[in-house]
N, C-alpha and C positions, 0 to 999 in steps of 0.2 A: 892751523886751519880750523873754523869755525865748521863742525860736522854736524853741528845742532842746525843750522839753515840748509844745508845738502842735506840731511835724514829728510827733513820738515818736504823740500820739494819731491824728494824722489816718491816721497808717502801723497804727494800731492798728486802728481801722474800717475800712479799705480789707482789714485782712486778717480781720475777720471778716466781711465782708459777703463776700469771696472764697471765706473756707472754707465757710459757712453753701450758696454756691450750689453751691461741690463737691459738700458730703457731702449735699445736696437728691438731685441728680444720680446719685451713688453708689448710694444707698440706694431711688432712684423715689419722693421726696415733693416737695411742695411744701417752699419755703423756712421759710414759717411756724411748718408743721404740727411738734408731738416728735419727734426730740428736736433736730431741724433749728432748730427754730425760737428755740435757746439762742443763738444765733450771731447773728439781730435783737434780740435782747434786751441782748447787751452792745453791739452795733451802738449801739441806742437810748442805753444809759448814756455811753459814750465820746463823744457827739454833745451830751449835755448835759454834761457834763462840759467840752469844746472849747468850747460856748458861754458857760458860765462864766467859765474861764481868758480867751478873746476878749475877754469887757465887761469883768474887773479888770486884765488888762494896758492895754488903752485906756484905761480910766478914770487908772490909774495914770503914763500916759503923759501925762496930758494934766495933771495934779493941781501944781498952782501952790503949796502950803503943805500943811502937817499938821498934826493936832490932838495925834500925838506930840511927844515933848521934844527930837526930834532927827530925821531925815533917819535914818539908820542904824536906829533903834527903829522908823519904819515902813515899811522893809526888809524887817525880821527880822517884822514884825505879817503884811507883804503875803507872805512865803514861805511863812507860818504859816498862811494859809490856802488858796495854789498845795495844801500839801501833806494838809490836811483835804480840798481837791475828789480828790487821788490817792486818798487815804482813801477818800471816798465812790463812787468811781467801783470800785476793787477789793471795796470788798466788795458793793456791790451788784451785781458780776458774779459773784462767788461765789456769795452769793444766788440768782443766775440760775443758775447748774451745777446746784447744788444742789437748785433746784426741777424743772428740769426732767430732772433723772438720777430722781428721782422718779416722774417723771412717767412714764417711760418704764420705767421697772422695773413699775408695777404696768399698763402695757399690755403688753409684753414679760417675762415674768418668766423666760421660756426661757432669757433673756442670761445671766444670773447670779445665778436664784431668787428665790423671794418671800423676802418680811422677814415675820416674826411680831410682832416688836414696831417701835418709831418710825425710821424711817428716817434715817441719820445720811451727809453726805458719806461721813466717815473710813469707814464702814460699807460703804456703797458702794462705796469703793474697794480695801478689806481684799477683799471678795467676789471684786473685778473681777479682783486680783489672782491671789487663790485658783484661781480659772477659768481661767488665763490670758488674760483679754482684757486686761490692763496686763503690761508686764516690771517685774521687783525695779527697775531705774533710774527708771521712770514713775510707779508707786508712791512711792517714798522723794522724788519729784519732787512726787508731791499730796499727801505728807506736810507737807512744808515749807511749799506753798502753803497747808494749813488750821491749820498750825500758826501762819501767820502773821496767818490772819484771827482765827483765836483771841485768839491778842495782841491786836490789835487791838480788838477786841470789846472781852474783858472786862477786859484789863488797862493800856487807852491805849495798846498798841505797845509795853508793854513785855515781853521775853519772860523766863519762869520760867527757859528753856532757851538752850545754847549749844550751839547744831550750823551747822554750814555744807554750803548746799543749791546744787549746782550745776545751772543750767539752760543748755537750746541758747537760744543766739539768738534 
């Protein structure tokens, strides 16, 4: 069992159910309520996600034979899909930013102005920056991060572009 990727998420929920009760706190809302309530949202994903990875490492622990050609070929099938649940777990927390930075720009438009036409992350974040509520480093930081769900999306992970995005810890 890989416990290096189950440590990695359960450290992942733990910090957003922390931050989510932070900026609750911060700001005088409830945990649920916009745009607080992005932070149970990826809570919820990372949770199904660990439940996931939990039943095919068990399963695969306990797995007496395979229907591949070789031990090694269902390896490389069982990482193949550890890293589709990674897949599904980032991008439907992007999803989640996404919807609820939305969410909160047309209750708050004071933040960083209404939008005229379809609301877009990159959009949002171009704004946020303009405004200064992101610095140039935090910016080119959610740059990276929609550039990579981009990939993702429409191209299978593979990227048009070669730039290198450095993130804190």
């Amino acid at each position: 069992m890989n416990n290096e990727i189950l440590n990695q998420i359960v450290q992942l929920r733990e910090k957003a159910h922390n931050h989510g009760e932070e900026v609750a706190k911060l700001i005088g809302t409830q945990s649920h309520e916009m745009p607080v309530g992005v932070f149970g949202m990826i809570f919820n994903k990372l949770t199904l996600g660990l439940e996931l990875l939990s039943y095919y490492y068990d399963a695969w622990e306990k797995a007496s034979h395979t229907k591949c050609s070789s031990v090694g070929e269902a390896e490389q099938e069982n990482a193949q899909r550890v890293i589709l649940i990674q897949k599904m777990i980032f991008l439907d927390t992007m999803s989640s930013i996404e919807f609820c930075s939305k969410e909160y720009i047309k209750k708050s438009p004071q933040k960083i102005g209404s939008f005229a036409d379809r609301i877009y992350l990159r959009k949002i974040m171009e704004r946020s920056k303009a405004q200064s509520v992101i610095s140039d480093s935090e910016f080119t930081r959610w740059e990276g991060t929609i550039e990579l769900r981009n990939a993702i999306v429409h191209n299978n992970g593979v990227s048009e572009k070669t730039k290198t995005y450095s993130y804190p810890k």
